[in-house]
N, C-alpha and C positions, 0 to 999 in steps of 0.2 A: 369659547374655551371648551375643550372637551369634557363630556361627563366619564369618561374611563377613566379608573384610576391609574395614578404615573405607572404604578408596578406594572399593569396588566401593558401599559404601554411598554414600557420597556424589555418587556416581557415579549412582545409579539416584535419590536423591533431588533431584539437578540436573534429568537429563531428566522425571522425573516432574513438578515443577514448571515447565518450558517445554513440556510436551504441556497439563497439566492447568491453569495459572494461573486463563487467563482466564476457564474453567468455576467457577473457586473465589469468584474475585471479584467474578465476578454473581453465582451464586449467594447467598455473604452481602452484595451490596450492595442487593437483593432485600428482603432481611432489614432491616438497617440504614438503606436510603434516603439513605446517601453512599458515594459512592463513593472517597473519601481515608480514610476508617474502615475501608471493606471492602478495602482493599488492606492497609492499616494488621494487619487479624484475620488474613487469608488469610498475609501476614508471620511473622504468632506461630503458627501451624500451620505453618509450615516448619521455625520456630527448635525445634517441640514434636518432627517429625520428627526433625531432627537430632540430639536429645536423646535419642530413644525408640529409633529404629529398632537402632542399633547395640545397646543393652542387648536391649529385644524380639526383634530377627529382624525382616525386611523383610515388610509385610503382602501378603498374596496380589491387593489391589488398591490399586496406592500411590495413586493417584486420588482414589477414593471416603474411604480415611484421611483424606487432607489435608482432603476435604470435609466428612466429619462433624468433623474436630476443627476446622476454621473455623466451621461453622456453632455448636459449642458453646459455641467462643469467644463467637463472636456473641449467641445466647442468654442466654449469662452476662452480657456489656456491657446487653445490653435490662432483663434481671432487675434488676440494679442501679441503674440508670436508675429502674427502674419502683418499686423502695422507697425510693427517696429522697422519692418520691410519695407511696407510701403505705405502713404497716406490713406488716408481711410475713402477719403471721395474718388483712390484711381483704385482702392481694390473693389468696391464697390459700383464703378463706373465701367468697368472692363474687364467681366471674369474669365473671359476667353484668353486676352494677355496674360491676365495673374496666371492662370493656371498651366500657359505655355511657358510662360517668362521670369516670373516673379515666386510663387510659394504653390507649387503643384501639391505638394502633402496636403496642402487646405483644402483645395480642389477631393483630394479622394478623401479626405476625411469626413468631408460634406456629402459627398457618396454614397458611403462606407454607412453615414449615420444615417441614409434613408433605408435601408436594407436588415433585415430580420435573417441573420445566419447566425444564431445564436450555436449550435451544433459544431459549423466550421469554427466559431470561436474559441470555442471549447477546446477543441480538438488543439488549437494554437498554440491553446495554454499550455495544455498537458505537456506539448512535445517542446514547448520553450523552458518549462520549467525546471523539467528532466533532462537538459541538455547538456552534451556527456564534457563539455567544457565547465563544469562544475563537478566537485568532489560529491562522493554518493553522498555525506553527510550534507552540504549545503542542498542536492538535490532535497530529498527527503525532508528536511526543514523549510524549504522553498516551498517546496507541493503539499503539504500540509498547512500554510499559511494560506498558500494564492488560492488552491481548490477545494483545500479540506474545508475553509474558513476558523482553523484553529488559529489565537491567542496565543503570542509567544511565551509566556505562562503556560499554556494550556500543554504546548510542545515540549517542551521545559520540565514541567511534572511529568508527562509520556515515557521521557527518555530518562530519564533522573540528570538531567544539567542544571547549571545554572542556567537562569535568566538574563541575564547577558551574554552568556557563550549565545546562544541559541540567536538572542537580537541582531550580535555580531555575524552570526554565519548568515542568518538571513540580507541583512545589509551586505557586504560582502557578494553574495551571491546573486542580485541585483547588479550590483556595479560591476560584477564580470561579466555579464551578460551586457550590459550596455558597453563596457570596454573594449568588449570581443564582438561588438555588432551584429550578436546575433538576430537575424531575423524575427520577428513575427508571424510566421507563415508552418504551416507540413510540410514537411520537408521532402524534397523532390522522389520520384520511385528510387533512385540510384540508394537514396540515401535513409530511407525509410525504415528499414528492415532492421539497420544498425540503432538508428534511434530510436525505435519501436522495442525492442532489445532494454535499452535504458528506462524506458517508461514503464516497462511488466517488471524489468526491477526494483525499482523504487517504488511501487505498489508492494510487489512481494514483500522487501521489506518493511516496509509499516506491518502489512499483517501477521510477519512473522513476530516482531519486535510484542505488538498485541498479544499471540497467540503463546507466544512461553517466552518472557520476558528475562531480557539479558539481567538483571540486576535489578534489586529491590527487593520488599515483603511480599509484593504479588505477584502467584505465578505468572496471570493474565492481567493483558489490559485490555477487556473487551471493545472500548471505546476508539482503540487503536482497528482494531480486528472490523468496527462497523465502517470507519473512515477508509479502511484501504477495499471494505468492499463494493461502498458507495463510488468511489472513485471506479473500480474496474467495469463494475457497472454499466455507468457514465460512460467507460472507453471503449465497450463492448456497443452500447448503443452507437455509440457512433463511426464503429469501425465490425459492422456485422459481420464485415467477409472476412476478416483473421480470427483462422483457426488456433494461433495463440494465446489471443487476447481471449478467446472465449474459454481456452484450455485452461487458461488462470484464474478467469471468474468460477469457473465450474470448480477447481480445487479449489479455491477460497471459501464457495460455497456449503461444500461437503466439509471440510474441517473445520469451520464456523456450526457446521449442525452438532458437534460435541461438546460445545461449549458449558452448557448444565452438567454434562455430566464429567469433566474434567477437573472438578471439585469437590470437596466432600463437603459438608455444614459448616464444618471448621475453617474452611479454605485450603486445604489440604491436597495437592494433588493427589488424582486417581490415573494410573495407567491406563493407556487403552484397552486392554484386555479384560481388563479388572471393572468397565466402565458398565453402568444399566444401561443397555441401550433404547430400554425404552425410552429413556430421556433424551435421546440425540431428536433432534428436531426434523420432523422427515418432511417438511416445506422446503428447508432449504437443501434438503438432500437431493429431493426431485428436482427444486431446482438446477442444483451441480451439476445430474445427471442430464438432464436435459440439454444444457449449456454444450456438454463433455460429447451427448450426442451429435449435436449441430457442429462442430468442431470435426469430428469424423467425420459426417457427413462433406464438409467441407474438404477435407482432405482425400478422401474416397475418389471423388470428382475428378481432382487434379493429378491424382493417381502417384500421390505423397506419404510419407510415412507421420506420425505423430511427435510434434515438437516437446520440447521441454517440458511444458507447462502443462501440455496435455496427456504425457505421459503421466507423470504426476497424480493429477487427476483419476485417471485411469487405475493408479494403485489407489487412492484415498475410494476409488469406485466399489473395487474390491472390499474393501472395510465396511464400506456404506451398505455392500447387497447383502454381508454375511447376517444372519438375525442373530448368531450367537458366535462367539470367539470361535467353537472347532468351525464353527462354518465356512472361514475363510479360506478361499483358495489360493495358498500362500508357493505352490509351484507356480500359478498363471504372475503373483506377484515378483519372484524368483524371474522370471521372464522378461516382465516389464523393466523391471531392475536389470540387467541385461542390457535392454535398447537403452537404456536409460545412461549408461555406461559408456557404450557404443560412441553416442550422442552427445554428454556432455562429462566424460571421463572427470572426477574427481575423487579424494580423499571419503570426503562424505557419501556420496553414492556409492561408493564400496564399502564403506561400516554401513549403510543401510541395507546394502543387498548380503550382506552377511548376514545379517538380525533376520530377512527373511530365509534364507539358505537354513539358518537354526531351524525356524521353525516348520522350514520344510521338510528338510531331511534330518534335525536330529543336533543336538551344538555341536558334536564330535568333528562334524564338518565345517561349522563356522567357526569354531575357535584355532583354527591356524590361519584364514583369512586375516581375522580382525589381531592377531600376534602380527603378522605380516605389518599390519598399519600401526600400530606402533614407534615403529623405527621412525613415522616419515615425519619431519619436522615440520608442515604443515597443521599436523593433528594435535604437537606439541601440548597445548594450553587448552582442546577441547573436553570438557566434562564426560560426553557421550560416550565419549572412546573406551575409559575405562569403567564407566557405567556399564555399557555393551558387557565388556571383558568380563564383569564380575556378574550380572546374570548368566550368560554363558560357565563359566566356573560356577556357581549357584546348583545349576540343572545340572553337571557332572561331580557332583558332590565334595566338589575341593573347598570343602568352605572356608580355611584359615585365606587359602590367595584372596577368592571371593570377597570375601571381608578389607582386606586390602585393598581391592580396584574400588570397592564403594568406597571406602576411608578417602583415597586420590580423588574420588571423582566429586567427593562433595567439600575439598579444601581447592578445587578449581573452578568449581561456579561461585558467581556471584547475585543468583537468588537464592533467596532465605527460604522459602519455601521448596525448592529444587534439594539445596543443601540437607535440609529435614529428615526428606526424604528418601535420601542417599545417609544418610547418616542410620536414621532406622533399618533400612535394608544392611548395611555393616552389621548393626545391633542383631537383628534378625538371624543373619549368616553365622554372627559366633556362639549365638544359643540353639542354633538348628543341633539335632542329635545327627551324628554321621553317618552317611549314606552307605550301605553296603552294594557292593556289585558282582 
């Protein structure tokens, strides 16, 4: 029996399963060739944990445990499978038939399990998980299960659902992917680029959803913001030569380092402008910045211009290098915003490249841009828009409109703490003394 007490066991079998999951689960789904199975085994190597550890004593690596007792799991489901096929003395007597004739899967799975590609596994997961034959909502609930190792609870509270919605979509999202045959495998060059595309997505959104949260009392769910960095992370490792994927870690990174100070003691959001920068965390800024290097570099080579994500990057860079608010180079950002256009033309990239054009040249000039955006039915129901609208109006001293666009902008979100602070800036705007000009 072991002398550690249950807690601390279960305690190190908790973290050891949210470090090690997602390695467990490619790994046997590698094996198996579903991924609802292989989460299903990597499950019963936990519950075998649980069971062991405390009588055993805690193994000198809880990791590689979980893995050979998922992977045997595994083996043993294949074995079975494979003599319902055939008698046990001709699969055993003649593996060269079986494997031509009879159950070749056994054959590579037996393979498959002497080999250490823990990396290609990975990589498996990622891109089966995020596979664009599932809704972004099942994605994102998928890839927070299989690689995050979050608890459909855990998902559930993230997002503010329920607990069943969340179970449903992930089940669901499973049995499409085995309905639809998707592979287990990276997907071919041809095909790469598109599914690569889906996977910086469903990253991005976790970190977004983290970073200023759709709904709720909290502005941020940082725990969301650490999951989608760990994940990019992870895809950066194993995909060093996309200048995307690094372009996305590197903006993850650099907007992750404001995270102190995008709060006030209260919980209160603080603007960026308004933010001490002393507190932005300059570990992870360097690392942004370095990421965001290697990504140019990468593209330099190929004699390419800078993708979505890297652009991105590139403005949150700008933010990063300035030590004080005027210090920002809000024409170079005015630019980037530009390609940025160019590149991925939308609603939102033009109220952003507005808000920098304000403070480039003055709101006089931004505020027929973002009038423009208005009309489009796209922007209909976004907060930002007339957020945007009413500091623009704000700094030209119209403060009754101003007042207005805050009033709209915080009866259309649905964080409590977003709403606050749109409601104050109202408050603010009707007691400002009028501006003369």
């Amino acid at each position: 029996m072991s002398t550690v007490p249950r807690d601390e066991i279960d305690r190190r079998i908790a973290a050891a399963w949210r470090i090690e999951s997602a390695k467990i689960i490619a790994g046997v789904a590698r094996l198996v060739r579903d991924v609802g199975l292989a989460e299903e085994l990597a499950q019963d190597a936990l519950v075998a944990a649980l069971e062991t550890w405390p009588r055993d004593g805690i193994p000198a690596n809880c990791g590689a445990w979980l893995m050979t007792a998922a992977k045997n799991k595994a083996l043993d489901r294949l074995r079975q499978h494979a003599l319902h096929a055939r008698k046990e003395e001709e699969l055993v007597g003649d593996m060269e038939a079986l494997g031509a004739h009879v159950q070749p899967d056994f054959v590579d799975a037996l393979d498959a399990a002497r080999q250490d590609t823990i990396g290609d596994d990975l990589l498996r997961l990622i891109f089966t998980a995020c596979h664009p034959v599932l809704s972004t909502e099942a994605r994102v609930a998928l890839t927070l299960r299989l690689l995050g190792g979050l608890s459909t609870d855990e998902i559930a509270r993230a997002f503010l659902a329920p607990e069943p919605t969340i179970a449903q979509r992930i089940v669901r999202a499973k049995r499409s992917l085995t309905a639809a045959g998707v592979p287990f495998e990276v997907p071919v060059e041809a095909e790469r680029a598109e599914r690569l595309d889906s996977v910086l997505e469903v990253i991005y959104l976790i970190f977004n959803e983290g970073y200023s949260a759709t709904a709720g009392e909290d502005w941020m769910r940082p725990a969301l913001c650490d999951e989608a960095l760990r994940l990019g992370r992870i895809l950066a490792g194993l995909t060093p030569e996309e200048p995307e994927v690094l372009g996305l870690v590197a903006l993850m990174e650099i907007q992750a380092s404001r995270t102190a100070a995008r709060t006030d003691a209260q919980g209160r959001p603080v603007l960026l402008l308004e933010q001490d920068r002393s507190r932005w965390d300059q570990l992870l800024i360097r690392r942004g910045l370095s990421a965001l290097g290697k990504a140019q570099q990468l593209l330099a080579a190929r004699g390419a211009s800078l993708g979505n994500y890297a652009l991105q990057a590139a403005i949150a860079a700008c933010h990063a290098r300035a030590r004080l608010p005027g210090d920002t180079d809000w024409p170079l950002i005015v630019a980037l915003y530009d390609a940025l256009a160019q590149l991925r033309p939308s609603p939102v990239v033009e109220l952003n490249r507005a808000v920098a054009i304000g403070m480039a040249y003055g709101p006089a000039q931004a505020l027929p841009l973002v009038d423009e955006l208005m009309a489009l039915p796209q922007l209909k129901g976004y907060h930002w828009l007339p957020s945007v609208r009413g500091d623009l109006l704000l700094k030209l001293g119209r403060l009754p409109e101003a007042k207005i666009e805050f009033e709209r902008a915080a009866a259309l979100t649905r964080n409590v703490r977003e709403q606050q602070l749109l409601l104050q800036r109202a408050a603010e705007a009707a007691e400002a003394p009028p501006q003369r000009h």
